[in-house]
C-alpha positions in Angstrom: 16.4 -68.9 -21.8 17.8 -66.4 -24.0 15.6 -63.2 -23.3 17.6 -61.0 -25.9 16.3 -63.5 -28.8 12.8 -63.6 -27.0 12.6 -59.6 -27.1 14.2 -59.5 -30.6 11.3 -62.1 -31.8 8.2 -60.2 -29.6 9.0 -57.3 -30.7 9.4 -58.2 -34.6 6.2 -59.6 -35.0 4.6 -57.2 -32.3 5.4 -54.6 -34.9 4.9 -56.7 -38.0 1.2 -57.3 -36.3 0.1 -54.1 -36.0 -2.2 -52.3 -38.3 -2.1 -55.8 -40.2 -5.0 -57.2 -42.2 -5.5 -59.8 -39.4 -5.8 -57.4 -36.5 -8.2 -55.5 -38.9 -10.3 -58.6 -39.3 -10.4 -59.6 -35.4 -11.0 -56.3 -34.8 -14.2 -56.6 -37.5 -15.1 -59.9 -35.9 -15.1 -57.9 -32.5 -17.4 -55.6 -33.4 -19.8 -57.8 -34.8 -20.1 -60.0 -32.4 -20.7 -59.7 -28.7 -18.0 -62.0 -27.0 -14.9 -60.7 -27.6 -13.1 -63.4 -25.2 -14.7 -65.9 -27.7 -12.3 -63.8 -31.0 -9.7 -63.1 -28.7 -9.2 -67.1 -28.0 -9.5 -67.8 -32.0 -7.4 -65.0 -33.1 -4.6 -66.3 -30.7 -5.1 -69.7 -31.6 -4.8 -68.9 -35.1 -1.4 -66.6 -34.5 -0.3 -69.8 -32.1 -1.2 -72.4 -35.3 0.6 -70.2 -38.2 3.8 -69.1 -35.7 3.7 -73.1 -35.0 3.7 -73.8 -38.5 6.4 -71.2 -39.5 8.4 -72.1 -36.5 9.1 -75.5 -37.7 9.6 -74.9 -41.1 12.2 -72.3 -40.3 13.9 -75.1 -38.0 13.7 -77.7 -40.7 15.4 -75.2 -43.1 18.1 -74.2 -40.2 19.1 -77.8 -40.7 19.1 -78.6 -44.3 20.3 -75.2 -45.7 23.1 -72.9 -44.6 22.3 -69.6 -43.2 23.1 -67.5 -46.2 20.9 -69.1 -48.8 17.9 -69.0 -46.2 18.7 -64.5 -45.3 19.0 -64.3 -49.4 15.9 -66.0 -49.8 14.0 -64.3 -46.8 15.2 -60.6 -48.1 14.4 -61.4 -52.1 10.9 -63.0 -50.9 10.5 -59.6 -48.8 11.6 -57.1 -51.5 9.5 -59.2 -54.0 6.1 -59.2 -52.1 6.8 -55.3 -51.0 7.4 -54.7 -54.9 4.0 -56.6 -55.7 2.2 -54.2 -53.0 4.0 -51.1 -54.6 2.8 -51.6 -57.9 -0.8 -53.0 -56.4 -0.9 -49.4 -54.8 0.1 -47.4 -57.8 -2.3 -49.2 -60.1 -5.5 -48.3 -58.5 -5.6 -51.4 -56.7 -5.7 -53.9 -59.3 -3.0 -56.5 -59.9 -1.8 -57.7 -63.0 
């Protein structure tokens, strides 16, 4: 096992996961309702199901595509959806 990719991939979405709209929500769901193992098991499943589904996308794509297209497309798709969230913020919350 590579443990510099598994830190490098923890630690990304660790980050990326914090202060997220899902940790909001499980923490909403939390406080809501009194079993907190009960969230805790869906939340992870749900992490587990959407990491799942992105995980074998992203493999399928390592196959067809070469690398390059696939970091071009990742970065434009990032600066394009942090663009959207810039202008959502400086219009008083309402998109176009």
């Amino acid at each position: 096992m590579d443990w510099k990719i598994f830190a490098m991939c923890f630690g990304a979405v660790f980050l990326a996961e914090l202060g997220d709209k899902t940790q909001l929500a499980t923490m909403m769901f939390s406080a809501q309702v009194k079993s907190p193992w009960l969230i805790f098991a869906a939340s992870s499943l749900a992490l587990v199901a959407s990491s799942l589904i992105a995980t074998t996308v992203g493999c399928a794509a390592g196959r067809c595509l070469p690398e390059t297209p696939i970091k071009i497309a990742a970065g434009a798709l990032f600066l394009i959806i942090g663009a959207v969230m810039l202008y959502t913020a400086f219009a008083g919350g309402r998109a176009a």
